[in-house]
C-alpha positions in Angstrom: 4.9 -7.3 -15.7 4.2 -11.0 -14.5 7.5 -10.9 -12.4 6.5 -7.4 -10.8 3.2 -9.3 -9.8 5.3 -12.2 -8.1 7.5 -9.1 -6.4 4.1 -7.5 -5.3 3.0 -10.9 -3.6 6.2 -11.7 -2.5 6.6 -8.3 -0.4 2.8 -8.8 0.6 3.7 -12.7 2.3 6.7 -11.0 4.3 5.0 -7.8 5.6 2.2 -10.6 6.7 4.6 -12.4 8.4 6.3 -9.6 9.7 3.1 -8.1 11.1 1.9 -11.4 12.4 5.3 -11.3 14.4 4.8 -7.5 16.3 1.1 -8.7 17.2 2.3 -11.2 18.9 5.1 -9.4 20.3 3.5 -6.1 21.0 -0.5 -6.8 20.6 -2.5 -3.7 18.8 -1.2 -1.4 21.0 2.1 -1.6 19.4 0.8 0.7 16.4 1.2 3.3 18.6 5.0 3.3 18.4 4.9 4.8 14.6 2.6 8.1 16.5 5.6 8.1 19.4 8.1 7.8 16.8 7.3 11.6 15.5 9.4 13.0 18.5 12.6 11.2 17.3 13.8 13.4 14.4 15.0 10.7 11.6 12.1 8.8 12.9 9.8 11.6 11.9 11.3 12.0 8.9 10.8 8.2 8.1 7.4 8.4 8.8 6.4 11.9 7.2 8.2 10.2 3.8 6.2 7.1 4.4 2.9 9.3 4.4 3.5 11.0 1.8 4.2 8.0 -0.6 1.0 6.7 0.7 -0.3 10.1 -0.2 0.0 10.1 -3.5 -0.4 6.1 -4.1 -4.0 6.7 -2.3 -4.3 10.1 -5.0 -2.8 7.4 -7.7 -5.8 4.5 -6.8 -8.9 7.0 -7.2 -7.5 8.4 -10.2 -7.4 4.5 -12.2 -10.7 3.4 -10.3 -13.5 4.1 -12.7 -15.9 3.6 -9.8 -15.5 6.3 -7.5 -17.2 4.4 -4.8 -14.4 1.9 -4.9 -11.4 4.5 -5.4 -12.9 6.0 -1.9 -12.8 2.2 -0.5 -9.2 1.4 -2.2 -8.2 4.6 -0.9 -9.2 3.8 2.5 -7.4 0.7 2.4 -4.3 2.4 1.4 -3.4 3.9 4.6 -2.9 0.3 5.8 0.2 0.5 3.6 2.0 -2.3 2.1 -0.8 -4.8 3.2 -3.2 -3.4 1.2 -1.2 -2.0 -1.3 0.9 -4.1 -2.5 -2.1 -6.7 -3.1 -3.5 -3.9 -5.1 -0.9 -3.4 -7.2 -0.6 -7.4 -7.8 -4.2 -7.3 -8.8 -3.9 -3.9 -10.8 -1.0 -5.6 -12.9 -3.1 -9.1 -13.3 -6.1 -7.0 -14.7 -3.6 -4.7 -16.8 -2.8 -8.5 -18.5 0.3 -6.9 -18.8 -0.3 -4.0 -20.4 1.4 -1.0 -18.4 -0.5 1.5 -19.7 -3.3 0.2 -19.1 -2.0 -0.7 -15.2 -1.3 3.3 -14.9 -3.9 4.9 -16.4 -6.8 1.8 -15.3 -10.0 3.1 -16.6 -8.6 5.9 -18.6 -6.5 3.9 -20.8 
């Protein structure tokens, strides 16, 4: 599990870096492209495969909360995608202390 929590903050540091790059490239406006993306057809299916992953990750994070308040706030985080997620995974795993069950389930382990 320890090596999956390096993976998790390894992806985290290069989608930072990566999204550091298109704000500077593009400013906040450049979000828009994944909305204008819809009309290209593999684009749309990308992106419709992308939201449903986050779908069921966000589904996934209220499930293991055992505060409700903060499922609804991890949730919300969620649809930032990998930059939240991936840090909660990494955190998820480091309160697991390695235990996977325990890292799926969270409070209903």
């Amino acid at each position: 599990m320890r090596s999956l929590k390096v993976l998790m903050i390894f992806f985290w540091v290069v989608l930072v870096t990566i999204t550091v790059l298109a704000l500077q490239s593009l400013g906040s406006e450049g979000g828009m492209v994944f909305i204008t993306d819809f009309s290209h057809p593999w684009r749309a299916q990308f992106n419709t495969d992308f939201l449903m992953h986050i779908f069921l990750f966000c589904i996934w994070v209220f499930y293991r909360e055992e505060s409700k308040v903060i499922g609804v706030i991890a949730v919300l985080f969620s649809l930032m995608g990998g930059l939240f997620t991936f840090i909660y995974l990494a955190f998820a795993i480091h309160r697991a202390n390695g235990d996977p069950k325990k890292f799926l389930l969270g409070a209903h382990a």
